[in-house]
VEXGUMAR-491316 format. One record per residue (C-alpha): x, y, z. Coordinates in steps of 0.5 Angstrom, whole numbers, padded with zeros to 4 digits, always signed. Example, Ala and Ser with C-alpha at 12.3 -4.5 7.8 and 13.67 -1.06 7.14 Angstrom:
BEGIN
+0025-0009+0016
+0027-0002+0014
//
This chain:
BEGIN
+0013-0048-0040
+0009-0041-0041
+0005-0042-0035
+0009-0044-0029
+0009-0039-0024
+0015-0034-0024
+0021-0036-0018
+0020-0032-0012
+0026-0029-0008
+0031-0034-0004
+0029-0033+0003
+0038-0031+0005
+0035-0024+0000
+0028-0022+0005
+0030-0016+0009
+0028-0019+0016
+0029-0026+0013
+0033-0031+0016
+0040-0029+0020
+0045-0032+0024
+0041-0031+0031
+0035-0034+0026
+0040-0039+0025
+0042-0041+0033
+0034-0042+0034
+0034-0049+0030
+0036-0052+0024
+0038-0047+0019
+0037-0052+0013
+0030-0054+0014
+0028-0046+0015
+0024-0043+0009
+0019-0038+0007
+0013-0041+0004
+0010-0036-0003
+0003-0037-0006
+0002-0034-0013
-0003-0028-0013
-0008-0027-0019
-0003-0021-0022
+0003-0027-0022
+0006-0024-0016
+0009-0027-0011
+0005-0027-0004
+0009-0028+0003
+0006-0033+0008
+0010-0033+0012
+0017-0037+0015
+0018-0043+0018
+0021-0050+0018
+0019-0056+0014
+0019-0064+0014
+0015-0069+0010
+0012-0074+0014
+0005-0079+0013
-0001-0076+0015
-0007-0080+0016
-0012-0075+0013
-0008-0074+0007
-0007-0082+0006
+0000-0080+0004
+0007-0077+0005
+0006-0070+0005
+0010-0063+0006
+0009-0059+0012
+0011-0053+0014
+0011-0050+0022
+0011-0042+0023
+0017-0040+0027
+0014-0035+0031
+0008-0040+0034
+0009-0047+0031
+0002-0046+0027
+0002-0050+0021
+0003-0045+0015
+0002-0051+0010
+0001-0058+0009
+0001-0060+0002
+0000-0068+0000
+0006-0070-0005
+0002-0073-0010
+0005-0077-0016
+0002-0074-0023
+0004-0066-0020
+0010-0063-0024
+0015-0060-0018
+0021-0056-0021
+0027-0054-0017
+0030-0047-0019
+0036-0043-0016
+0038-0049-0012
+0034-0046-0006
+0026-0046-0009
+0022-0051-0010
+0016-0048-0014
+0009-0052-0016
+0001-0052-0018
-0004-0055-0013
-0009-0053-0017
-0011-0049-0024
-0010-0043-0020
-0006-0044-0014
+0001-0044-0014
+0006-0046-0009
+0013-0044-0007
+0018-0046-0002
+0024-0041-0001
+0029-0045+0003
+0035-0042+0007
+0040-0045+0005
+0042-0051-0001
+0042-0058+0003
+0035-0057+0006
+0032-0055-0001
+0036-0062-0004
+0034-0066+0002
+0026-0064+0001
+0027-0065-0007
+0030-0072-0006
+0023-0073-0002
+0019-0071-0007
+0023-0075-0012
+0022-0082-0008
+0015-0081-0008
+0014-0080-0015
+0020-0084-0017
+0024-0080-0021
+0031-0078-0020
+0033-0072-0016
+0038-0070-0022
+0032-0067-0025
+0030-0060-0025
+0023-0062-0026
+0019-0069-0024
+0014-0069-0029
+0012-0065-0036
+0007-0059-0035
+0003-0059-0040
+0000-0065-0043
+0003-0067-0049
+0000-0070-0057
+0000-0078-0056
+0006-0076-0063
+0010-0073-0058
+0008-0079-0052
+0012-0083-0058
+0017-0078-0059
+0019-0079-0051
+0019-0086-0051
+0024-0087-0057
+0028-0080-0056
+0029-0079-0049
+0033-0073-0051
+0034-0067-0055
+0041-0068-0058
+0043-0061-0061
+0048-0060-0067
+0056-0059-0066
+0057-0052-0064
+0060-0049-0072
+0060-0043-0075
+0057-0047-0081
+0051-0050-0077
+0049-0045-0074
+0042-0044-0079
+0040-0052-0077
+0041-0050-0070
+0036-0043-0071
+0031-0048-0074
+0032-0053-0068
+0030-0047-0064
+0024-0044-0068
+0021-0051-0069
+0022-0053-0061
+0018-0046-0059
+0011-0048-0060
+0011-0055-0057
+0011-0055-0049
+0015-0062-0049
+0021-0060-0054
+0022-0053-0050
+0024-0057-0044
+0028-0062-0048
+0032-0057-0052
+0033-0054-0045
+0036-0059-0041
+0040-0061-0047
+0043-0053-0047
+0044-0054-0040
+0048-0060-0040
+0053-0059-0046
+0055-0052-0044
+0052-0050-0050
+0051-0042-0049
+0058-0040-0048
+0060-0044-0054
+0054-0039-0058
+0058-0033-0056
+0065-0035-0058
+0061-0037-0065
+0059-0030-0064
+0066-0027-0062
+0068-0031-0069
+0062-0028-0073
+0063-0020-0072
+0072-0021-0073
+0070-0025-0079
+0064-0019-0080
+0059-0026-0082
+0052-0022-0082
+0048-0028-0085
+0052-0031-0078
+0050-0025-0074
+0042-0026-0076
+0043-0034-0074
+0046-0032-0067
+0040-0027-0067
+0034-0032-0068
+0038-0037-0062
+0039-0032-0056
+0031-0030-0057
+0029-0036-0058
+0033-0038-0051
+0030-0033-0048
+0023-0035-0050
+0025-0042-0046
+0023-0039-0040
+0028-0042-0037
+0032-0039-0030
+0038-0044-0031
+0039-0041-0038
+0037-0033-0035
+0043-0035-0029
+0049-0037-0035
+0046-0031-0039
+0046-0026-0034
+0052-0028-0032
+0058-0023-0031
+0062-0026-0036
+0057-0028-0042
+0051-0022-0041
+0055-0016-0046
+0055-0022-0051
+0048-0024-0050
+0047-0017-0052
+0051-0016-0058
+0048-0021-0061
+0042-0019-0060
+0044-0013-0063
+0043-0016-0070
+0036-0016-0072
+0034-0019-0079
+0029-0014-0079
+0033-0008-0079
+0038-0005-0084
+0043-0003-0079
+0045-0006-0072
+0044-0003-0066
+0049+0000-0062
+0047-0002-0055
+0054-0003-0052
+0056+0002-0055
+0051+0006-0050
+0052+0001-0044
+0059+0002-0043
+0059+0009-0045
+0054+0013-0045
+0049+0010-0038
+0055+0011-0032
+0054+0008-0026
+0053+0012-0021
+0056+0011-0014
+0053+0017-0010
+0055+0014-0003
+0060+0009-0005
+0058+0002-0004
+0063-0002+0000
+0060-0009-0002
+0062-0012-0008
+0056-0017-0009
+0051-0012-0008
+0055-0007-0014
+0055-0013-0018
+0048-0014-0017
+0045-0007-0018
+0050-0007-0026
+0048-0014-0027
+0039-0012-0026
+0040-0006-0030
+0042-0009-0035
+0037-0015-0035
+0032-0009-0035
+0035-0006-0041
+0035-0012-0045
+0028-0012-0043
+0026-0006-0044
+0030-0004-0050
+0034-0010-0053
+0028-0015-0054
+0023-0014-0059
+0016-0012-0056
+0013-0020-0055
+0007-0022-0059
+0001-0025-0054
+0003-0031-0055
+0010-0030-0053
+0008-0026-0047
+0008-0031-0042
+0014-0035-0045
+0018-0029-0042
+0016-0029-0034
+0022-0032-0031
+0025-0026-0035
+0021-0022-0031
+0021-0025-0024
+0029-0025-0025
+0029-0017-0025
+0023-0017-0019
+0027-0021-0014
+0033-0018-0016
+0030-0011-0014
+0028-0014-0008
+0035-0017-0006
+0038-0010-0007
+0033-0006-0003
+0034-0012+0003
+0042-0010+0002
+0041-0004+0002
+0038-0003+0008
+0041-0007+0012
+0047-0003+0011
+0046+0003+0016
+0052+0006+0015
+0051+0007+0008
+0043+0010+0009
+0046+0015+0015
+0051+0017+0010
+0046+0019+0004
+0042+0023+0010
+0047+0027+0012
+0050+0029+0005
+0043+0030+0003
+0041+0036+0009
+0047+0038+0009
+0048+0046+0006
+0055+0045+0005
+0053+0040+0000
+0053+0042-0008
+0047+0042-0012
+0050+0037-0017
+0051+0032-0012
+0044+0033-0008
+0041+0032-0014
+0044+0025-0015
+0043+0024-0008
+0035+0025-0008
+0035+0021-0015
+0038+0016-0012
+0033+0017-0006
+0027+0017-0011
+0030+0011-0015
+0031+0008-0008
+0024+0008-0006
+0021+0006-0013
+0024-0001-0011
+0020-0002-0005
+0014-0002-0008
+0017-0009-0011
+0018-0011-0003
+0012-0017+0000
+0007-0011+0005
+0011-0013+0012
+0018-0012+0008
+0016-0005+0005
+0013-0003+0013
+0019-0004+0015
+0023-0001+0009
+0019+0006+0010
+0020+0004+0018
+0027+0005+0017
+0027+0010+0012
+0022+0014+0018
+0028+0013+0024
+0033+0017+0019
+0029+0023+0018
+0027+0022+0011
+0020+0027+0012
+0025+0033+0016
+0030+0031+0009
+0024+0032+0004
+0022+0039+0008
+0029+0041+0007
+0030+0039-0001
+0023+0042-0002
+0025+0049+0000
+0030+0049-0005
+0030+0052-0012
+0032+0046-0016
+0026+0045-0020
+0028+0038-0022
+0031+0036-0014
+0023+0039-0012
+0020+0035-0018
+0024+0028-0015
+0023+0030-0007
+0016+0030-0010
+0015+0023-0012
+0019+0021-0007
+0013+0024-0001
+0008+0021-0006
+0011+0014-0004
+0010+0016+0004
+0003+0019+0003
+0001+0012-0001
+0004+0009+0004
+0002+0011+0011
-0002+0018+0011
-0002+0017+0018
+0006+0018+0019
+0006+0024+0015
+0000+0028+0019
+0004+0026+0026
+0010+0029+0023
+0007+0035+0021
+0004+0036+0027
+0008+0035+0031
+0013+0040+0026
+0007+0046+0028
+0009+0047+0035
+0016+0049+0034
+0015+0052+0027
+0012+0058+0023
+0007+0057+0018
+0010+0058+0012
+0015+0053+0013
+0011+0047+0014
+0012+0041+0010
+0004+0041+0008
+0005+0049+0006
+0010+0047+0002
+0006+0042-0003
+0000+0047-0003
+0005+0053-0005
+0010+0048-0010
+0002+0047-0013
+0001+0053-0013
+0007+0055-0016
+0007+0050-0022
+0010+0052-0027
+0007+0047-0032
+0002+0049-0037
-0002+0043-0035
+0000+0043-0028
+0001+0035-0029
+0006+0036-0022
-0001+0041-0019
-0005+0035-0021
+0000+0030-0018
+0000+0035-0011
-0007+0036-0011
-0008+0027-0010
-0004+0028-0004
-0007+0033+0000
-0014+0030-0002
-0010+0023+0002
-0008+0027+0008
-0015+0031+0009
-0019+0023+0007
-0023+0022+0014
-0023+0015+0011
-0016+0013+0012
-0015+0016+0020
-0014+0012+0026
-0019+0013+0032
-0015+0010+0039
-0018+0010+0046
-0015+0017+0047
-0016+0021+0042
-0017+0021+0034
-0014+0023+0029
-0019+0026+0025
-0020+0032+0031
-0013+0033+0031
-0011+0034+0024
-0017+0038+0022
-0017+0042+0027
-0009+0043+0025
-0011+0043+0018
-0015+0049+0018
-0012+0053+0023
-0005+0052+0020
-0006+0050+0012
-0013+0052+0009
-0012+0060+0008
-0005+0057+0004
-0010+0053-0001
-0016+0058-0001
-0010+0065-0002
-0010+0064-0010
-0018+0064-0010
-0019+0069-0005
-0014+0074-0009
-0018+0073-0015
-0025+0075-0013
-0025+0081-0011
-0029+0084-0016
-0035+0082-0019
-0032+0078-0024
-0025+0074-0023
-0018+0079-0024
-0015+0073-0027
-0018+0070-0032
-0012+0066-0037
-0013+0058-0037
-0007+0057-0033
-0010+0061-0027
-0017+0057-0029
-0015+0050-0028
-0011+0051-0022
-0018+0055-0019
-0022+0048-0021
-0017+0044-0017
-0017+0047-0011
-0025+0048-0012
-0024+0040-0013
-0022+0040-0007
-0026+0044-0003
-0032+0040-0005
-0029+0034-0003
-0029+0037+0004
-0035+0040+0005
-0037+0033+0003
-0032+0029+0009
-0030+0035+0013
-0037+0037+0018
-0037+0043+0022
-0029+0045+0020
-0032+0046+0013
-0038+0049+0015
-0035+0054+0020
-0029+0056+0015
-0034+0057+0009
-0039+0062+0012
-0034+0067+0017
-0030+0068+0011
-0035+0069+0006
-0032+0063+0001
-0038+0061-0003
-0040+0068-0005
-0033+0069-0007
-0032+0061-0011
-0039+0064-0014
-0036+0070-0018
-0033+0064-0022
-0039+0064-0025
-0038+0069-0029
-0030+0066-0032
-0030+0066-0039
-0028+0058-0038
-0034+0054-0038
-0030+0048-0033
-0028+0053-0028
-0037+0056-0028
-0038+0049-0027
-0034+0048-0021
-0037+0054-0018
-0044+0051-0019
-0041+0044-0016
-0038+0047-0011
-0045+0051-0009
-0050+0044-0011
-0046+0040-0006
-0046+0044-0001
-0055+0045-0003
-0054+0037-0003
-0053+0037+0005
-0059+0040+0007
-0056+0044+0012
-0060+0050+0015
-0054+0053+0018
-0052+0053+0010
-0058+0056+0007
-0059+0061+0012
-0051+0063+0010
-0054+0063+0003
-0060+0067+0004
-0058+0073+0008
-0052+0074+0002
-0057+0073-0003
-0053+0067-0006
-0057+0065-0013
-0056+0072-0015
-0049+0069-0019
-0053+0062-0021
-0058+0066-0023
-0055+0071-0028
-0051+0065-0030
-0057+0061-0033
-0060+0067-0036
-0054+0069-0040
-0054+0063-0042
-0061+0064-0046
-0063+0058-0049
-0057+0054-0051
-0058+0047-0049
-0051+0045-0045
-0047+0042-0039
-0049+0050-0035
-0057+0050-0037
-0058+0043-0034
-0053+0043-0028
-0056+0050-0026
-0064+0047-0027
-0063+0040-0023
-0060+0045-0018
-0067+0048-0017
-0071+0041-0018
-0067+0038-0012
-0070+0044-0008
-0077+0043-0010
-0076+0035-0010
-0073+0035-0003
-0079+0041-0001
-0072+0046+0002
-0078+0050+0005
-0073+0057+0006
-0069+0056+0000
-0077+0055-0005
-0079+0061-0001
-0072+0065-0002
-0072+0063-0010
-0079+0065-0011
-0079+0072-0007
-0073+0074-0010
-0072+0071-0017
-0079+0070-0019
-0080+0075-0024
-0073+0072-0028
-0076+0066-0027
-0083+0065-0030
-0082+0065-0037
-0078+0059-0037
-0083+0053-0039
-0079+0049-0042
-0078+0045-0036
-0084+0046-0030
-0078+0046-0025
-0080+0054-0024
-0088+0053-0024
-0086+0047-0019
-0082+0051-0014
-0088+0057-0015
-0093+0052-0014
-0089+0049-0008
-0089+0055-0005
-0096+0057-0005
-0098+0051-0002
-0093+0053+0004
-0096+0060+0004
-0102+0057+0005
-0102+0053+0010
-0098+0059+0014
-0105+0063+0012
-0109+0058+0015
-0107+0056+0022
-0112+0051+0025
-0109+0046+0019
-0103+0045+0023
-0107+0044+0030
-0110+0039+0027
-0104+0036+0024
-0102+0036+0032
-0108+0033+0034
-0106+0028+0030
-0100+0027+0030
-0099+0026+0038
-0106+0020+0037
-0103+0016+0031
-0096+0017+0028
-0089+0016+0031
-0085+0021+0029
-0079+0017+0026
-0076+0015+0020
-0080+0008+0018
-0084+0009+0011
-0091+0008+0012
-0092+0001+0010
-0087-0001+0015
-0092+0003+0021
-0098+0000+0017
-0095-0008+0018
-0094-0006+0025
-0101-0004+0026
-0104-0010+0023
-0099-0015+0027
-0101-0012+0034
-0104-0017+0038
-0111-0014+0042
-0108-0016+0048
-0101-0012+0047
-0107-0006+0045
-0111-0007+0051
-0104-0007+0055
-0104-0001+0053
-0109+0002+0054
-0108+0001+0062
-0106+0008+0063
-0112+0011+0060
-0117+0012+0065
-0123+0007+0064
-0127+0013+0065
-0124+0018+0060
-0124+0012+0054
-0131+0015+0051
-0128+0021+0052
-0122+0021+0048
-0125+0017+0042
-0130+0023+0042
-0125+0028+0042
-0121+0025+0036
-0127+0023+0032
-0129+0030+0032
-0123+0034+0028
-0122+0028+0024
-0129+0028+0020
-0129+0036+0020
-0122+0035+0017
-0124+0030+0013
-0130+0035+0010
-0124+0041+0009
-0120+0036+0006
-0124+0035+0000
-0126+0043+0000
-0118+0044-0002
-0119+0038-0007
-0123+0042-0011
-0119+0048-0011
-0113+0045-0013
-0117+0042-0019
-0119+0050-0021
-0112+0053-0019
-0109+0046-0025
-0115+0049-0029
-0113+0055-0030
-0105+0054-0031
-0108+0050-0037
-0112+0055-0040
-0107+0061-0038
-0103+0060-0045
-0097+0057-0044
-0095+0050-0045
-0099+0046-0039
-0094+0042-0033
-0097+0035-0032
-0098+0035-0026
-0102+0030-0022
-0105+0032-0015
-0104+0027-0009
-0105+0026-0001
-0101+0024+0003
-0103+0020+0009
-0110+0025+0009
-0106+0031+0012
-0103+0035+0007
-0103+0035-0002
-0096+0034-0005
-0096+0036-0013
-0091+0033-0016
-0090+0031-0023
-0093+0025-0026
-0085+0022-0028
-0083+0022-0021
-0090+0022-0017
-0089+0014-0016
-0083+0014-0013
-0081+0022-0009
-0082+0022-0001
-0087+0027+0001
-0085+0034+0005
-0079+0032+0009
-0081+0036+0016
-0089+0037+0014
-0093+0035+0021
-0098+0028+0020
-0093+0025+0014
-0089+0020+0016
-0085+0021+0008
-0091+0017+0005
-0090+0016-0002
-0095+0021-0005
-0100+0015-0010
-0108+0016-0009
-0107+0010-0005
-0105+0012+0001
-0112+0016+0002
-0115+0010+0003
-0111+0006+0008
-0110+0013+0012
-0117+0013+0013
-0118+0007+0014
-0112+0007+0019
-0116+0013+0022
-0123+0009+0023
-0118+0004+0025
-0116+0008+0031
-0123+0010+0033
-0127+0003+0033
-0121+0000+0037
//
C-alpha cells in the first residue's frame, strides 16, 4: 500500500548490532531492535532489546513488550489489537502503525524469533501466519468488500508470449485500488510468476517482438509501483536484476530502446580499490549499485501519485547502504590497508585518486546510518587517522584528489567540529604554520581556481563551523572556545586576512577583477562574523593591525557587493557600541572612506545610499556621543546639504545639545543630586521603578528611613526641595529656547525636519523624530534617565514622583 512505512535494516546488518558475545548474554532469537518512523519517512533506532507477548492489565490485552538490553527499561509496550494491519517483511521485521502518524518496526536477530512473535499476533486476530500482512491497509469501497468475499484471490493469466497484453491490462487495472494491489501481489509471489516474465522476456528479444517488449515494459514498472519487498528481493536477485533491466529498456514512449546493459556490463566498472575478501559484501555493493541505477536512471520520473508507491524501492537501496557501511567497518584489515595505501608516498597518483574516491563515497554512505552507528563510524574512522591522511592528500597537486579530501573533511566538520579543532591543535605544537591542516583549507580557499569559487564558498562554511563559539564544548578544566581562539588567531588569522591586506595598500585596491572581489567579500563575510562571535580576540586583531582602514579602501571597489561588504563589515562593528572600537575609529578618521563613498554616490537611490544613512541614523538614535561629536566636527561641512532625510540635522542637533550641557556644568551637579536621592542606576524602564514606587508599603519607607537621623529629616527635605524648584524653573527657560532653535530651522529655507520636543523624566530634552519619538529610548548613559521613552507624559509622572519624594 502507497502508505506503509518503508522496511527498516535487519538487526544482524547494524554496525554494533548484535554478535556472538550478544548472543551468549541470552536467547538470541528474542533479540530485536525496535524502529520508529520520523516525519521524513525515515527509520529512528530506539534502542535493542528482547521481546515477548504476555496479557497486561492496563492494556486489558495481550500486548508486545520489549525490555532493553543494557537496563532492562522497557523500550516498548504496545497492545496487539484486532483491526490493526501487522506486516512481515524479509523474514525478520515486523512493521505496523499504532496511529495515523506513528509507525512501528520490530528488527529481530534471527528468523525463528520474528516467526515465533507473528504467530502470536496471527492468534490474536486469528489469521493464519502463512500471510504476510494480518489485515487490508486501506479501507476498501463496499464493491470491492464484495469482491473480496466472492474472490478470495487474484488468478493471473497463464504466462504466454500471446497473453502478455491481458496481463499489462491486469496490472494497469489493479494500480489504482489498494485492495486488487495486494491481491495481485501475493498472487505474483506464490506462482512464481516474475521469472516466468523474463523467459518471456528472453523470447521476445530472440524473436525481436517489439509489441511484446512494450507489454513486458508496462508489467516490470507496474511490479514496481506494487511497493512490495517480497517482489524487490526476487527482482534484484543476482540471477533476475539484468533482465528486470532489460525490460525496462523498452519504453513505448521512445523511438529507439535504451542501452542500459550495455552501460552496465561495459562502461561502469567495478572498482576493487582494496580488494574485498567477502563474497557477500561484493555481491551487495553490485546488487545496490545497480538498485540505485534503476532508480535513477531506468525508471521514468514517478508522478505525484506514484511517488509513494515506490517507498519500499527506497528503503531497499537505504538499508542496503547501511549493510555495506557495518561491513565494511567491521573489517579492520581492510580500513588499515585503504590508510596505509593512502599516506603512502610510493603510491601512484591514479590509484590514490581511486583511494580517496572510495574514501569520499565511503563517507556519503554514512550519512544513511542511525546518530549512534555514524558516532561510531567516524569514531573508527578518527582511530585510523583519517585527519593526518587528509592533511597529506590536501597538500598534493591533484586537483580532483584536493577536490574529494575536501568533501570528505566537510563530513568530519559537519559531523563534530570538536574533533577536528582538538586534532589541529595538538598538530600546532610539533608543526609550522604553513602546513596546518586549518592553513591549508584557508590556502586551498584562496587559491580556487573557480570563476565563482563554488569550492572557496564550500571552505569559507567549514571554517565559519570551526570558529562557531556556539558548537564548543566548556568541561570543568578548560573551554574549548579560549583554546581554540587563542590557537586560532595567533596561528591561522594572518593566512585569512593575507589576500586582504596585500590589496589595500594604496588608496584604492590593487586588484580590482571579480574573481579578487568575490573572494575578498567572503573572507570579509567571515571576519563580521567574528566580530560578532569573537569578543577581544577580534577586537585586539582589528585595532594593532590597523584591519578596518584597510577593509574600508574597499570602498572605493568598482564592485558594488564588495563596497557593500566593507560597509558591513564597519556597520557591525558600529553596532557593538564598543569605546575601544570608537576611539580606534576616531583617532584614524575612519568615516572619511564611508563618507567620500556617500557623496560619490551624489543622488542615486540605491543599496550604498541607504546602508550608509542607516549607519549615521543608528549613531543618532543610539546617542553614541564620541562618534555624534567626530562626525559632526569633521564632516559637517559635507554633510549639511543633505536634507532629503534629517538624519544629518539630527546628529547636529544631537550634538548641540551635548555641547550644551558641557557649557552649562550646574545642570550635571543637579542631575547628580537627583540621581543620588530618586533613581537606581540600573536597567528596569521607568514603569517598572514607578510600580515599584507605588507598591512600597509605609512600613518598608519608614524601615528605611532608620538611618537617617530624625534630626537631619527636615533638613534633607529642604535640601532636595530647593534644586528641584530652581530645576523646575530652568527647565521651562530651556523649553522655550528649543522652541525658537525649531523656529528658526523652519524659517531658514530648507525643507523643515518634523521634529517633536520631549522630556525625559524632567531632567534633560531628547529630539527625536516624530515616527520614532513613541518607541526610542532616551540617551543611554545621560544622568537622571533611567531609559525613559521620550513621550510628553513622562513630565508629569516625573514630577509627581519628585513631589512623591519630598511629601513622604
Amino acid at each position: 500500500a502507497p502508505d506503509q512505512p518503508p522496511a527498516p535494516p535487519a538487526i544482524a546488518s547494524q554496525s554494533g548490532g548484535c554478535g556472538v558475545a550478544g548472543g551468549r548474554m541470552t536467547d538470541t532469537r528474542r533479540r530485536v531492535k525496535v524502529y520508529t518512523l520520523n516525519e521524513d519517512r525515515q527509520w529512528d533506532d530506539r534502542g535493542t532489546g528482547h521481546v515477548s507477548s504476555c496479557y497486561v492489565e492496563r492494556l486489558k490485552g495481550m500486548s508486545l513488550l520489549v525490555r532493553a538490553e543494557s537496563d532492562g527499561s522497557l523500550l516498548l509496550e504496545s497492545k496487539i489489537n484486532p483491526n490493526t494491519a501487522y506486516q512481515k517483511q524479509q523474514d525478520t521485521l515486523i512493521v505496523w502503525s499504532e496511529a495515523e502518524n506513528y509507525d512501528l518496526a520490530l528488527s529481530f536477530q534471527e528468523k525463528a524469533g520474528c516467526d515465533e512473535i507473528w504467530e502470536k499476533i496471527c492468534q490474536v486476530q486469528g489469521k493464519d501466519p502463512s500471510v504476510d500482512i494480518t489485515q487490508d491497509l486501506v479501507d476498501e469501497s463496499e464493491e470491492e468488500r464484495f469482491d473480496d468475499m466472492s474472490s478470495p484471490g487474484l488468478e493471473l493469466p497463464s504466462c504466454e508470449l500471446s497473453r502478455l497484453e491481458e496481463i499489462a491490462e491486469l496490472v494497469a487495472s489493479s494500480l489504482p485500488s489498494p485492495l486488487r494491489r495486494e491481491k495481485l501481489a501475493l498472487a505474483l509471489e506464490n506462482e512464481g510468476y516474475i521469472k516466468k516474465l523474463l523467459e518471456i522476456f528472453h523470447v521476445c528479444e530472440d524473436l525481436e517482438n517489439v509489441e511484446g517488449l512494450h507489454h513486458l515494459y508496462e508489467i516490470i514498472k507496474g511490479i514496481f509501483l506494487l511497493n512490495r519487498t517480497a517482489l524487490f528481493e526476487v527482482m534484484f536477485s543476482e540471477e533476475c536484476i539484468m533482465d528486470v533491466i532489460g525490460c525496462l529498456e523498452y519504453d513505448p514512449s521512445l523511438s529507439q530502446s535504451r542501452k542500459h546493459r550495455e552501460f552496465l556490463t561495459k562502461t561502469a566498472k567495478f572498482k576493487e580499490v582494496i580488494p574485498i575478501s567477502d563474497p557477500e559484501l561484493k555481491q551487495k555493493i553490485h546488487q545496490t549499485y545497480r538498485v540505485q541505477y534503476i532508480q535513477d536512471m531506468v525508471l521514468p520520473t514517478p508522478s505525484v501519485f506514484e511517488e509513494n508507491m515506490l517507498s519500499t524501492l527506497h528503503s531497499f537501496i537505504f538499508f542496503n547502504k547501511v549493510e555495506i557501511v557495518g561491513m565494511l567497518q567491521e573489517d579492520e584489515k581492510f580500513l588499515t590497508d585503504l590508510f596505509a595505501q593512502l599516506t603512502d608516498e610510493a603510491t601512484d597518483e591514479e590509484k590514490r585518486q581511486e583511494l580517496v574516491n572510495f574514501l569520499k563515497e565511503f563517507c556519503a554512505f554514512s550519512q544513511t546510518l542511525q546518530p549512534q552507528n555514524r558516532d561510531a563510524f567516524f569514531k573508527t574512522l578518527s582511530n585510523m587517522g583519517i585527519l593526518p591522511a587528509l592533511e597529506v592528500i590536501l597538500g598534493m597537486d591533484d586537483a580532483q584528489v584536493r577536490s574529494a579530501a575536501t568533501d570528505i573533511f566537510s563530513y568530519l566538520v559537519e559531523y563534530n567540529p570538536s574533533m577536528v579543532r582538538e586534532f589541529v591543535m595538538q598538530e600546532a605544537q610539533q608543526n609550522d604554520d604553513d602546513i596546518l591542516l586549518i592553513n591549508l583549507i584557508i590556502e586551498h580557499m584562496i587559491c580556487d581556481t573557480d570563476p565563482e569559487l563554488g569550492g572557496a564558498v564550500l571552505l569559507m562554511g567549514l571554517l565559519r563551523t570551526l570558529v562557531d563559539p556556539e558548537n564548543m564544548l566548556a568541561t570543568a578544566n578548560k573551554t574549548e572556545k579560549t583554546e581554540f581562539l587563542g590557537f586560532f588567531y595567533k596561528h591561522c588569522m594572518h593566512v585569512l586576512t593575507a589576500p586582504l591586506l596585500a590589496n589595500t595598500t594604496e588608496d584604492k585596491p590593487s586588484k580590482d577583477d571579480f574573481q579578487t572581489a568575490q573572494l575578498l567579500a567572503l573572507i570579509l563575510e567571515l571576519l563580521t562574523f567574528c566580530v560578532e562571535h569573537h569578543t577581544y580576540h577580534i577586537k585586539n586583531y582589528i585595532i594593532n593591525k590597523d584591519i578596518l582602514r584597510r577593509v574600508l579602501v574597499l570602498m572605493a571597489s568598482k564592485h558594488a557587493f564588495l563596497a557593500l561588504c566593507a560597509l558591513r563589515f564597519k556597520r557591525k562593528i558600529i553596532g557593538l557600541k564598543d569605546e575601544f572600537y570608537n576611539r580606534y575609529i576616531m583617532k584614524s578618521f575612519l568615516f572619511e572612506p564611508v563618507v567620500k563613498a556617500f557623496l560619490n554616490n551624489g543622488s542615486r537611490y540605491n543599496l550604498m545610499n541607504s546602508a550608509i544613512i542607516e549607519m549615521f541614523e543608528f549613531i543618532r538614535v543610539e546617542d553614541i556621543k564620541s562618534l555624534t561629536a567626530h562626525v559632526i566636527e569633521n564632516y559637517w561641512k559635507a554633510l549639511e546639504d543633505v536634507d532629503y532625510v534629517q538624519t544629518f540635522k539630527g546628529l547636529k542637533l544631537r550634538f548641540e545639545q551635548q555641547r550644551e550641557r558641557q557649557d552649562n556644568p550646574k545642570l550635571d551637579s543637579m542631575r547628580s543630586i537627583l540621581r543620588n536621592h530618586r533613581y537606581r542606576r540600573d536597567a528596569r524602564t521607568l514603569e517598572d521603578e514607578e510600580e515599584m514606587w507605588f507598591n512600597t508599603d509605609e512600613d518598608d519607607m519608614e524601615d528605611g528611613e532608620a538611618v537617617v537621623p530624625p534630626s537631619d529629616k527636615t533638613k534633607n527635605d529642604e535640601d532636595i526641595m530647593d534644586p528641584i524648584s530652581k530645576f523646575m524653573e530652568r527647565k521651562k527657560l530651556k523649553e522655550s529656547e528649543e522652541k525658537e532653535v525649531l523656529l528658526k530651522t523652519n524659517l531658514s529655507g530648507r525643507q523643515s525636519p518634523s521634529f517633536k520636543l520631549s522630556f525625559s523624566s524632567g531632567t534633560k530634552s531628547n529630539l527625536t523624530s516624530q515616527s520614532s519619538a513613541s518607541n526610542l529610548p532616551g540617551s543611554p548613559g545621560s544622568p537622571g534617565s533611567p531609559g525613559s521613552p521620550g513621550s510628553p507624559g513622562s513630565v508629569s509622572k516625573s514630577t509627581s514622583q519628585m513631589a512623591a519624594i519630598t511629601t513622604k
